[in-house]
C-alpha positions as CSV (number, residue, x, y, z in Angstrom):
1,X,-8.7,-44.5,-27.0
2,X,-12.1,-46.1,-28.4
3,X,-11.8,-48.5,-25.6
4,X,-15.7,-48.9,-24.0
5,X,-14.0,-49.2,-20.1
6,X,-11.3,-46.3,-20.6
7,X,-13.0,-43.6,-17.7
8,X,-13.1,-39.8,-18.4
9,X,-10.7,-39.3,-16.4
10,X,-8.3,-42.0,-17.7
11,X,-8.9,-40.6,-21.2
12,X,-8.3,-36.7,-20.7
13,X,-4.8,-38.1,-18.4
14,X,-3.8,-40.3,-21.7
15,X,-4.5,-37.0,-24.0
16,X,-2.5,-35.2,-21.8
17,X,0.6,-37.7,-21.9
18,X,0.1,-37.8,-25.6
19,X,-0.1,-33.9,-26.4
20,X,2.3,-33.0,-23.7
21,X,4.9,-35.8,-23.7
22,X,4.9,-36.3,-27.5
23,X,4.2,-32.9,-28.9
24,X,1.1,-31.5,-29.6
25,X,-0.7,-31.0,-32.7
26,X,-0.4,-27.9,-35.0
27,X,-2.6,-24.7,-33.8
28,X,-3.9,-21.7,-35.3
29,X,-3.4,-19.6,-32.1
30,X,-4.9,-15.6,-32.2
31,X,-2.4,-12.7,-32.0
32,X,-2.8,-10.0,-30.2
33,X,-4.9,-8.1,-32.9
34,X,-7.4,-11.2,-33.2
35,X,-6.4,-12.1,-35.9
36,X,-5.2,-16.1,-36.6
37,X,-1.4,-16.6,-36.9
38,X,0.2,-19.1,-39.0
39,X,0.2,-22.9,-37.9
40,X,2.6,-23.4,-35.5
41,X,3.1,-26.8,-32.7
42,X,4.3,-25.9,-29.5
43,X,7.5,-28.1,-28.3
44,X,8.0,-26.0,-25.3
45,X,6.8,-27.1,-21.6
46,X,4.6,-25.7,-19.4
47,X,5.6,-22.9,-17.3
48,X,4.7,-21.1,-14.5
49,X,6.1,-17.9,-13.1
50,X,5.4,-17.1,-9.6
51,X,6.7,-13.6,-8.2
52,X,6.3,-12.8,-4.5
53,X,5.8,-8.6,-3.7
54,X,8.3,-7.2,-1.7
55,X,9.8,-10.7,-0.2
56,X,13.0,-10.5,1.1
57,X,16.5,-12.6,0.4
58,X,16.8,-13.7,3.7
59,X,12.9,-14.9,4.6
60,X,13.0,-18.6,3.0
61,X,14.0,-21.7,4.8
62,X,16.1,-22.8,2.1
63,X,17.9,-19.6,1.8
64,X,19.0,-19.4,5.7
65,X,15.7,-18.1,6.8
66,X,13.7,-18.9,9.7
67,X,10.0,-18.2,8.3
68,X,8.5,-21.9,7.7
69,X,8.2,-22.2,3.8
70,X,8.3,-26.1,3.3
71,X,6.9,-26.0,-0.3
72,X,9.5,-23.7,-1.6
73,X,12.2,-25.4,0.3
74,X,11.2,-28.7,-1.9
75,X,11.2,-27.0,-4.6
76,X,14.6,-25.3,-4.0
77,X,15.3,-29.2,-3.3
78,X,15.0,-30.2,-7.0
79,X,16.2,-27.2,-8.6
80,X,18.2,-24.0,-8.2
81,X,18.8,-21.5,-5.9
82,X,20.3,-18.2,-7.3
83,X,22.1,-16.8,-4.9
84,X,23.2,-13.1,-6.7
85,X,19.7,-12.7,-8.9
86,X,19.9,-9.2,-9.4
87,X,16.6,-7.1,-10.0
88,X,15.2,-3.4,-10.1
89,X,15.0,-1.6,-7.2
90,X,11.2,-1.3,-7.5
91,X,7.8,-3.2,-8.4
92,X,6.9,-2.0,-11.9
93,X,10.3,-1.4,-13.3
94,X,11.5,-5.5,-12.5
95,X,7.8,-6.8,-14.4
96,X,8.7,-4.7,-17.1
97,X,12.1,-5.8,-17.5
98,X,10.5,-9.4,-16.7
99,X,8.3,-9.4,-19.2
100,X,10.5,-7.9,-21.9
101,X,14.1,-9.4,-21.6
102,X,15.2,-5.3,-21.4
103,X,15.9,-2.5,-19.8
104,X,13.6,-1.0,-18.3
105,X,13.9,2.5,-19.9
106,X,13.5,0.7,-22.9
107,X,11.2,-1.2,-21.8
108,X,9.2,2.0,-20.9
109,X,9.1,2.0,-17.2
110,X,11.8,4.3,-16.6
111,X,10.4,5.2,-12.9
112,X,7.7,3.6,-10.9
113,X,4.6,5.5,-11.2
114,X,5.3,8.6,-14.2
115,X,4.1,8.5,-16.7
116,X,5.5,11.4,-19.3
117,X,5.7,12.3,-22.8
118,X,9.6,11.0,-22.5
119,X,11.5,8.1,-24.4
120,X,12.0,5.5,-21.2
121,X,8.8,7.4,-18.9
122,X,5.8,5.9,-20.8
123,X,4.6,4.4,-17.9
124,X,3.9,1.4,-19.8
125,X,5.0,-2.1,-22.1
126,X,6.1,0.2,-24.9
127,X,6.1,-1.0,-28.8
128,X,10.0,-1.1,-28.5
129,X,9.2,-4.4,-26.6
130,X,7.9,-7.8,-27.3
131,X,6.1,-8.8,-24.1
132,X,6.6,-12.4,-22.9
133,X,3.5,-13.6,-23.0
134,X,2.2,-12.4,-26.4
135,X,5.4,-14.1,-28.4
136,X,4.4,-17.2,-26.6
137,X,0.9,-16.7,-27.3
138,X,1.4,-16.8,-30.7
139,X,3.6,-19.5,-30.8
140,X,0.5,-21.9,-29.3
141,X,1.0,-21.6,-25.9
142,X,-2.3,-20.8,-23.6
143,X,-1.1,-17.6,-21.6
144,X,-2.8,-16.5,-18.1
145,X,-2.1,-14.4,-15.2
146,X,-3.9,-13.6,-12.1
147,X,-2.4,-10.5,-9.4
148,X,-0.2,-7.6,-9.7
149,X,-0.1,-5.9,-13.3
150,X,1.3,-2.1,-12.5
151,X,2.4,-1.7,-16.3
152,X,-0.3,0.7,-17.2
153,X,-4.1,1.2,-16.5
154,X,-4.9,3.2,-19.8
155,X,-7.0,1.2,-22.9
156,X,-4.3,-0.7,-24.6
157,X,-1.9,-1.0,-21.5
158,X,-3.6,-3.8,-19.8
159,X,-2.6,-7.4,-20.2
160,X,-5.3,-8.8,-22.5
161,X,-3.2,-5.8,-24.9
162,X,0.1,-7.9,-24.2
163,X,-0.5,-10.8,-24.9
164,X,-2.4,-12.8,-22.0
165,X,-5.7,-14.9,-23.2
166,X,-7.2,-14.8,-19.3
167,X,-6.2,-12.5,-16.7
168,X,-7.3,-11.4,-13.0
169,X,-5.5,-8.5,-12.3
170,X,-4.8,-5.7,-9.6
171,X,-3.8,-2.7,-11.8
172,X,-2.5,-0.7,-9.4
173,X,0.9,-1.0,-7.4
174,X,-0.8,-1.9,-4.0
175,X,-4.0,-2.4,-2.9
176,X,-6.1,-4.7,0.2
177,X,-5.6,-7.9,0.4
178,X,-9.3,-8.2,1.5
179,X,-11.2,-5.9,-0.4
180,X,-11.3,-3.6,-2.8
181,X,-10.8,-0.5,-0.9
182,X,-8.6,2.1,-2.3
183,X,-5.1,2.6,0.4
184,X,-5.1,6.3,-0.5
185,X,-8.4,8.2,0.8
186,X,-11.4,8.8,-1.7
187,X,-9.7,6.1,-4.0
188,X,-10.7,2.3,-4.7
189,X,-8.4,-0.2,-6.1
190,X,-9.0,-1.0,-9.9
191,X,-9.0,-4.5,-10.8
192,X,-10.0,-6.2,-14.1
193,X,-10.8,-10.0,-15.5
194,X,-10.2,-10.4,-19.5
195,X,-9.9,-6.6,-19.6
196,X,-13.5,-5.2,-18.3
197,X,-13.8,-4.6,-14.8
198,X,-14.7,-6.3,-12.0
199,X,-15.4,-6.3,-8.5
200,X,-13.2,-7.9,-5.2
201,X,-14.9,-11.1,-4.3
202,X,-15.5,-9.8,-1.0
203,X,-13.5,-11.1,2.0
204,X,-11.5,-13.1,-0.2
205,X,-7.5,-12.7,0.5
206,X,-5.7,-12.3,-2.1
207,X,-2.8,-15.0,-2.2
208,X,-5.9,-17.5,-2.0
209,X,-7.8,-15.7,-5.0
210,X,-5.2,-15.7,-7.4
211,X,-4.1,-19.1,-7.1
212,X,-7.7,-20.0,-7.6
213,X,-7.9,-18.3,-10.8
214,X,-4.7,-19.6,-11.9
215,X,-6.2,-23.6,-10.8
216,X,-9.4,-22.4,-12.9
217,X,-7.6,-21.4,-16.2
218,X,-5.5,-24.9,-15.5
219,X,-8.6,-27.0,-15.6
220,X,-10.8,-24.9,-18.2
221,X,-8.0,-25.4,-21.0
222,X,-6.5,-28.8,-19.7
223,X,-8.6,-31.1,-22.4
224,X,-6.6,-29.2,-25.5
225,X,-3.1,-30.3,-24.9
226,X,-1.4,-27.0,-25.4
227,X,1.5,-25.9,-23.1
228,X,0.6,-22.9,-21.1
229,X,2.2,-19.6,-19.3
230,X,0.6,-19.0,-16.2
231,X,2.2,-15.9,-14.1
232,X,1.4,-15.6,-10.7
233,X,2.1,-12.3,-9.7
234,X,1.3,-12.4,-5.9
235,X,0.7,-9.2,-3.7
236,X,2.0,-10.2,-0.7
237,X,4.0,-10.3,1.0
238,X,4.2,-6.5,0.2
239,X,2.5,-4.0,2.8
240,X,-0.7,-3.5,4.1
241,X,0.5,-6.4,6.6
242,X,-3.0,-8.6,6.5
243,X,-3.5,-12.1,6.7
244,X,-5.6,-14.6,8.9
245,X,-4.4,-15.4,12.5
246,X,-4.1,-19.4,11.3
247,X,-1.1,-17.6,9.4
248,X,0.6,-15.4,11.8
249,X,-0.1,-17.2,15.0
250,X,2.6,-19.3,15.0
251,X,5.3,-17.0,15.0
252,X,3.7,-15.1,18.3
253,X,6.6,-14.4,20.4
254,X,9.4,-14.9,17.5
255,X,10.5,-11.8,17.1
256,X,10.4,-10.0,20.6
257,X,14.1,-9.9,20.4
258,X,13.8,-7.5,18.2
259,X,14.8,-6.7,14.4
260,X,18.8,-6.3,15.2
261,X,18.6,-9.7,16.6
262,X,17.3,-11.1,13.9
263,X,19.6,-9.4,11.2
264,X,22.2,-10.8,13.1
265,X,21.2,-14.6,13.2
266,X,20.0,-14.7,9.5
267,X,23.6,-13.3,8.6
268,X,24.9,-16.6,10.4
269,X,22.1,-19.1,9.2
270,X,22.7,-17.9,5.5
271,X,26.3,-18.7,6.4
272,X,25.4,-22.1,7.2
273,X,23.3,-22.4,4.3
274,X,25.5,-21.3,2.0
275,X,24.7,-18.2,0.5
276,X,26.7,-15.9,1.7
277,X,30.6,-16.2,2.6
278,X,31.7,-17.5,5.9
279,X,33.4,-13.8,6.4
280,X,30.7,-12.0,5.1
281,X,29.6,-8.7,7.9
282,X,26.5,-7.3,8.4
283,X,26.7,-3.2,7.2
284,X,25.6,-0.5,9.6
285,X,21.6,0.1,9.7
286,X,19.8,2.7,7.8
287,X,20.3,5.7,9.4
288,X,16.4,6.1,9.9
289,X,16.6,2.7,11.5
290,X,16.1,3.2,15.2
291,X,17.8,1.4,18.0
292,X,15.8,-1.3,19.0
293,X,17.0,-0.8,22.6
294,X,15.6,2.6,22.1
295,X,12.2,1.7,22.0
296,X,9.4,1.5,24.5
297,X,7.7,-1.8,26.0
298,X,4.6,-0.8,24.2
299,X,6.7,0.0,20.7
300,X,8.4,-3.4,20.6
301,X,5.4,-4.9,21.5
302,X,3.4,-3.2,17.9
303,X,7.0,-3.7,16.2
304,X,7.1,-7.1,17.0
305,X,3.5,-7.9,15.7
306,X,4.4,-6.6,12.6
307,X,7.1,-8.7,12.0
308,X,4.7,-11.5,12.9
309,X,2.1,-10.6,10.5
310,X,4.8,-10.5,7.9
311,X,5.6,-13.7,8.4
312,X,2.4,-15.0,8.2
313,X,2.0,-13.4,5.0
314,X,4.8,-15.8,4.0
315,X,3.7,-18.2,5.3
316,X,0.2,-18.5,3.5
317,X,1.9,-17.7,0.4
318,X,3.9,-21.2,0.7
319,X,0.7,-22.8,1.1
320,X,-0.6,-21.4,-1.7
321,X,1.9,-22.0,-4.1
322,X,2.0,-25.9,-2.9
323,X,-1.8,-26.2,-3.8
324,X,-0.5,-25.1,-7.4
325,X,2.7,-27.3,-7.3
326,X,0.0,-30.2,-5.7
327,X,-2.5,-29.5,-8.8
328,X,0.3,-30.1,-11.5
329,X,1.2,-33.3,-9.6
330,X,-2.4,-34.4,-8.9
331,X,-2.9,-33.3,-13.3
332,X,-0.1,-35.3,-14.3
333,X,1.5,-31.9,-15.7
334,X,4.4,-31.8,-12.9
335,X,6.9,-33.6,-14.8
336,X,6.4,-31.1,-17.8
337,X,6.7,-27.5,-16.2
338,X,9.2,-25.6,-16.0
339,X,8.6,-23.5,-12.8
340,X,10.4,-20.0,-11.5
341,X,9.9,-18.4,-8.2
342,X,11.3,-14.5,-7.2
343,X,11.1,-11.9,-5.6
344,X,10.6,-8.4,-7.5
345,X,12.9,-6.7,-5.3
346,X,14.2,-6.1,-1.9
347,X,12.5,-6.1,1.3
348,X,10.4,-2.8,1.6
349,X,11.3,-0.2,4.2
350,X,8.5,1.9,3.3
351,X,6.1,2.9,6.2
352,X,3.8,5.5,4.7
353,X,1.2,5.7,7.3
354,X,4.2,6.9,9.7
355,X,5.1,9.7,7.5
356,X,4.0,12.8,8.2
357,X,4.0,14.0,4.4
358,X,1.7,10.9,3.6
359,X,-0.3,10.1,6.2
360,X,-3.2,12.6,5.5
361,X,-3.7,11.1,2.6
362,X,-3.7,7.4,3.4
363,X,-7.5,6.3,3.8
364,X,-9.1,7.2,7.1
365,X,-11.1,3.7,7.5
366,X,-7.8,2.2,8.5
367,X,-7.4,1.7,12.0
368,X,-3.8,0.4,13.5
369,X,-4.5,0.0,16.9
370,X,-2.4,-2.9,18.1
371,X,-5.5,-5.4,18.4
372,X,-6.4,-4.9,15.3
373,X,-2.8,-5.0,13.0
374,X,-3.1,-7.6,10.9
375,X,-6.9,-7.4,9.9
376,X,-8.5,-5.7,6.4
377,X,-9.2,-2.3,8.6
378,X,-5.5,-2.2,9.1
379,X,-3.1,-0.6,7.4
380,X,0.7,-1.8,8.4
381,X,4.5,-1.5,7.0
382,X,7.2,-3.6,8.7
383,X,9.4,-0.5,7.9
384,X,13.1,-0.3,7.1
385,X,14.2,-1.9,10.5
386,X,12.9,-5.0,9.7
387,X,13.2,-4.6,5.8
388,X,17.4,-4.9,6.6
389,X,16.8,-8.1,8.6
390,X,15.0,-9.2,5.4
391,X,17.7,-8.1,3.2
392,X,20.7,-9.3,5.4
393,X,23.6,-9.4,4.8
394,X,23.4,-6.6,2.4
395,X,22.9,-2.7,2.5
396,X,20.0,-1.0,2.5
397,X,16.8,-2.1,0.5
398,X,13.9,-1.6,-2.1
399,X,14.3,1.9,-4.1
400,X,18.2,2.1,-3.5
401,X,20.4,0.4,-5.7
402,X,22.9,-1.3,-3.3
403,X,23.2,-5.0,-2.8
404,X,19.8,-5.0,-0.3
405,X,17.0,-3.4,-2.7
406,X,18.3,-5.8,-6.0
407,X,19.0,-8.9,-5.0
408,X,16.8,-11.3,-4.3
409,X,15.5,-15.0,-3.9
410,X,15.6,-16.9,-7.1
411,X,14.3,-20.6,-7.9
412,X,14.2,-22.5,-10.5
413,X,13.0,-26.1,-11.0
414,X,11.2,-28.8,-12.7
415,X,11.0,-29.8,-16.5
416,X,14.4,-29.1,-18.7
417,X,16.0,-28.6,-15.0
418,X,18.6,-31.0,-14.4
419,X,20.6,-29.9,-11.8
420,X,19.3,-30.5,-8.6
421,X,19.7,-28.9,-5.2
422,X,22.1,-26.5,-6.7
423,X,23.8,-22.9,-5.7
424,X,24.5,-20.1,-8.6
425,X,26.4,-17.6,-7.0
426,X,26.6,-15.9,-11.0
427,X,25.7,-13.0,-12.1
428,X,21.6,-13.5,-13.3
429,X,19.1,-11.2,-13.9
430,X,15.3,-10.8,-14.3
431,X,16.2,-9.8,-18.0
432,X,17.6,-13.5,-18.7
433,X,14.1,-14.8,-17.8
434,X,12.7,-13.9,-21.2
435,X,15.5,-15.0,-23.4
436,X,15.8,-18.6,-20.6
437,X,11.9,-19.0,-21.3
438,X,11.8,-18.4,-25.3
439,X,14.9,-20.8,-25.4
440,X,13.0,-23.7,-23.5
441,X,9.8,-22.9,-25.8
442,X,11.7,-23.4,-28.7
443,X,11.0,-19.5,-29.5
444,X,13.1,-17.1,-31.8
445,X,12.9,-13.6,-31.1
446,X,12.2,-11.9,-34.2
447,X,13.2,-8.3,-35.3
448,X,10.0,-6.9,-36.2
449,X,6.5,-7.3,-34.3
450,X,3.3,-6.5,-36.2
451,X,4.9,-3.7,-38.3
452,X,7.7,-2.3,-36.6
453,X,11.2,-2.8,-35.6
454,X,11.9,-3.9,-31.8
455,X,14.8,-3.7,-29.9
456,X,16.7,-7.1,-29.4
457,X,17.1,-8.4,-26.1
458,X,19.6,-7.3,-23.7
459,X,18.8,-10.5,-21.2
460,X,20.4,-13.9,-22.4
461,X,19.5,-17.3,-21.9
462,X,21.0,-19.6,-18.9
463,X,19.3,-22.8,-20.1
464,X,22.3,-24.4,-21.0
465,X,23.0,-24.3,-17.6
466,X,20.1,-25.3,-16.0
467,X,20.5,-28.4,-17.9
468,X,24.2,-28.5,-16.8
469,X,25.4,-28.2,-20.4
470,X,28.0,-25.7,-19.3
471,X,29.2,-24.8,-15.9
472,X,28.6,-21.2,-15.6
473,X,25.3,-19.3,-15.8
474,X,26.6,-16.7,-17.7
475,X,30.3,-15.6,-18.3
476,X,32.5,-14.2,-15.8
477,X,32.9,-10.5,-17.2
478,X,28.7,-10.5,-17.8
479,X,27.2,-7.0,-17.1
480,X,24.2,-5.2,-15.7
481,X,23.4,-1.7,-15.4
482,X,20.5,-0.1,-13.7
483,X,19.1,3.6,-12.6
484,X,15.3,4.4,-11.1
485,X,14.3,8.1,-9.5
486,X,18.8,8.5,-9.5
487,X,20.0,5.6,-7.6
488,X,22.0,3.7,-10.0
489,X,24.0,1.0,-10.2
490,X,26.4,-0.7,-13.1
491,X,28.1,-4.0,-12.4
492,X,30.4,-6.8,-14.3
493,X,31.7,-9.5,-13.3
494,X,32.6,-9.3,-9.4
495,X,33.0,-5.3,-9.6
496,X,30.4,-2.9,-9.5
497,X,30.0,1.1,-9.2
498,X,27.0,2.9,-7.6
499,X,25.3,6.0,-6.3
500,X,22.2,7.8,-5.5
501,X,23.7,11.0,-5.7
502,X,23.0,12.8,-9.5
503,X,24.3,14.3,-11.7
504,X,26.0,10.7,-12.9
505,X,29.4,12.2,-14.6
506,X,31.4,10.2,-12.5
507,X,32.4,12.3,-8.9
508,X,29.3,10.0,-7.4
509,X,30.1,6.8,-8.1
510,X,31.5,4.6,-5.6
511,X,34.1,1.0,-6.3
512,X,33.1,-2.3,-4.8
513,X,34.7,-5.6,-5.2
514,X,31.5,-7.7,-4.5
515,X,33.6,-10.9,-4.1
516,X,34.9,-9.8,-0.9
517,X,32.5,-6.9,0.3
518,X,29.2,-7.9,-0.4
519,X,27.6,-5.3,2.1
520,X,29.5,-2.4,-0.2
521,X,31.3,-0.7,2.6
522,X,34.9,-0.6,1.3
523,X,35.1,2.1,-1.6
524,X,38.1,1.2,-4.0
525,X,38.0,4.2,-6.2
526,X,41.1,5.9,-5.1
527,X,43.0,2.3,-5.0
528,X,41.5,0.8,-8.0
529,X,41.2,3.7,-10.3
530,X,41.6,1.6,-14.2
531,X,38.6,-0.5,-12.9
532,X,37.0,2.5,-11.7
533,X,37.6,4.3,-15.0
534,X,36.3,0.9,-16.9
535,X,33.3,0.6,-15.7
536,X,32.2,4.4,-15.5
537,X,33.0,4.4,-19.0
538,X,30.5,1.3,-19.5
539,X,27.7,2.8,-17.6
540,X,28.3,5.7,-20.1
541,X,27.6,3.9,-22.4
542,X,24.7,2.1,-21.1
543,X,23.2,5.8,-20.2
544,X,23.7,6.5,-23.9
545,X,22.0,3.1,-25.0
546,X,18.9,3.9,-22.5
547,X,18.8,8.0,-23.1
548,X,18.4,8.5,-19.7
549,X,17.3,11.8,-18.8
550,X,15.1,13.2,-15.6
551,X,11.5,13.8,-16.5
552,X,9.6,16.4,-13.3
């Protein structure tokens, strides 16, 4: 490496082979208090997390989709697609069950936005959890995020407090993707770099600014050798609908078929791409959902634009996210990161600014007149009509627990990956990420962090079959329950029980067999009532486990 000809360049590519490829030397990486942890050598690969806001199942070309996503569909190409990735209904409760490998009562995110005095309601990363990135952290890896944190804006509830060495970070749920105004009237939006806040670059979009950050903390650490965590935790495609007309242009004149049109032809183009059964039916809309038939000249004209804007949204978030897969290649770090894309939940039917109990209170500066949807004075939801085309072929979407708000896209690729171009249609869920990433890290969970007991894990590890060490991601009889703000949901294996009507002792609950009703409109209770009695008595116990209870 003495060598008088050997180049910069050609020298910091040859550390990198050597520190990557052949393990790097021993560390003294700080904990979360500061303080310097024992010496440890990081085996692990690189990996990068990148989590779309609100993206629907049915968006991506390689899931059936029709929005143009080339860089995903590549890396779909080399990896695998999950077909049944199950998450939470909503935005903060998945990240905290993301980040943990647990529930998230446990977790402490019990519902999206409370925070209360209450076991499971903190409103936070709780001490019953070890989050992600602080137990890689201190096993040498270099951890950074840039986007969406929504796990508390308190002192000690940011993510410099959990374990991440750089961050860029909206705290909030939501906020404009072109500034820092607040979406709520006499509010800003709050974000923070390395804990101390810090002002929107202004004009900036958002998808563009947080890959930058994440390129920047790539190239400011590059020289040491040590793996890294880098989470991407995008905010769109999730409403205010904004992006540049470079984005959304090309889908002008798409969608003026309308959204029942499309719901209809994604359910045969997943078909053909197949993640859904060949018999699978589309389940009847929402009943806010209104005929599209129904609609004025003028109202399919604004409904139509949103769905383009939406797509554009998409759209610049697959370019993004190949400049990031483009720097690892042009890095020479490709070959050595292991790489995970989702989507926190379902599509979003939310339309706030159309509902009359909210509107007064969304910020006045926003202006939705049809010329001007789609720019950083506008303020624009797709709604639940389109939401269900996003979610097709399943019910509903984001907050309920059915099929449409909890499953969604889910890839995995790159180092450790060995199966390639692959369908799971198993059980997963975005608690197995943890327990999947600690296991390629070379990570043990321990039973006490700092100076307290933590619960284990109740996520497991599907590496084995990433690698395709074993043929199933997880067994057949594997279980997940789940309840936010009363929707609730418990499922093992094929079956699964669910309602959004409290109290939960059972006269709720309806009986699917998701193997041959995956739009959950054929209740087996009556006909199937020892599965029925099974897995009520398993949610039970999962209610017991989590101590849910109903904080006002």
């Amino acid at each position: 490496m003495n060598t008088p000809n050997t180049t910069g360049k050609q020298l910091l590519s040859f550390l990198r082979w050597c520190l990557v490829c052949m393990g790097p030397v021993a560390w003294l990486p700080l904990s979360c208090s500061g303080a310097p942890d024992a010496p440890v050598a990081p085996k692990g690969p690189n990996i990068l997390l990148l989590v779309a806001d609100d993206l629907g199942y049915a968006d991506l070309g390689c899931y059936g989709g029709d929005i143009d996503t080339p860089n995903l569909d590549a890396l779909a190409a080399s990896g695998i697609r999950f077909t049944r990735f199950h998450t939470a209904p909503m935005c903060a409760p998945t990240r905290a069950m993301l980040l943990s490998g647990q529930y998230n009562h446990i977790a402490g995110m019990g519902r999206q936005n409370l925070q209360a005095p209450v076991f499971g309601y903190e409103g936070r990363l709780t001490g019953r959890v070890i989050p992600l990135p602080a137990l890689l952290r201190q096993a040498g890896y270099h951890t950074w995020m840039a986007g969406k944190w929504h796990l508390g804006n308190a002192p000690g509830e940011g993510p410099q407090d959990k374990g991440f060495e750089k961050s860029f970070v909206l705290l909030e749920g939501v906020g404009n993707h072109y500034n820092g105004q607040g979406i709520f009237a006499n509010g800003a939006s709050h974000y923070e770099e390395d804990g101390k806040p810090v002002a929107w670059p202004a004009g900036r979009y958002s998808t563009n600014v947080y890959t930058d950050k994440l390129i920047g903390y790539m190239d400011g650490q590059a020289a040491d050798g040590r793996p890294f965590f880098a989470y991407a935790a995008f905010t769109a495609p999730h409403w205010p609908l904004q992006v540049a007309p470079t984005h959304w242009k090309k889908y002008e004149g798409r969608y003026n078929d309308g959204y029942e049109a499309l719901r209809a032809q994604r359910l045969q183009s997943l078909k053909e791409a197949g993640m859904i059964p060949a018999g699978a039916a589309l389940p009847p809309a929402h009943p806010s959902v209104r005929p599209w038939a129904s609609l004025s000249p003028e109202e399919q004209q604004v409904e139509a634009r949103k769905m383009e804007l939406y797509a554009g949204m998409v759209d610049n978030l697959d370019a993004n996210i190949g400049r990031l897969l483009d720097h690892l290649k042009a890095t020479g770090q490709y070959e050595h990161t292991l790489i995970i894309f989702m989507s926190d939940n379902g599509a979003a039917g939310e339309d706030y600014f159309n509902e009359a109990s909210i509107r007064p209170h969304i910020s006045p500066h926003y202006d939705n007149r049809y010329e001007n949807m789609g720019t950083a004075s506008s303020m624009v939801s797709y709604g639940a009509a389109w939401a269900e085309a996003g979610t097709a072929p399943f019910r509903y979407f984001k907050e309920f627990t059915t099929n449409g708000g909890i499953i969604a896209p889910m890839i995995l690729a790159g180092a450790m990956v060995e199966r390639k171009n692959t369908l799971c249609p198993d059980l997963v869920t975005v608690m197995d990420l943890a327990p999947t990433l600690y296991d390629a890290a070379g990570v043990h969970y321990p039973e006490r962090w700092e100076t307290h007991p933590v619960y284990p894990m109740k996520g497991r590890s599907f590496l084995s079959y990433a690698r395709g060490k074993q043929s199933l991601a997880h067994p057949p009889d594997y279980a997940f329950g789940l309840e936010h703000t009363g929707y609730t949901m418990f499922r093992k294996g094929d079956w699964k029980i669910t309602t959004g009507l409290p109290p939960f002792e059972g006269e709720n609950f309806e009986l699917y067999d998701l193997s041959r009703d995956l739009a959950e409109q054929h209740d087996l209770r009556e006909k199937q009532p020892a599965k029925f009695r099974e897995l009520l008595e398993e949610w039970r116990q999962y209610a017991r486990e989590n101590q849910l209870q109903f904080p006002r």
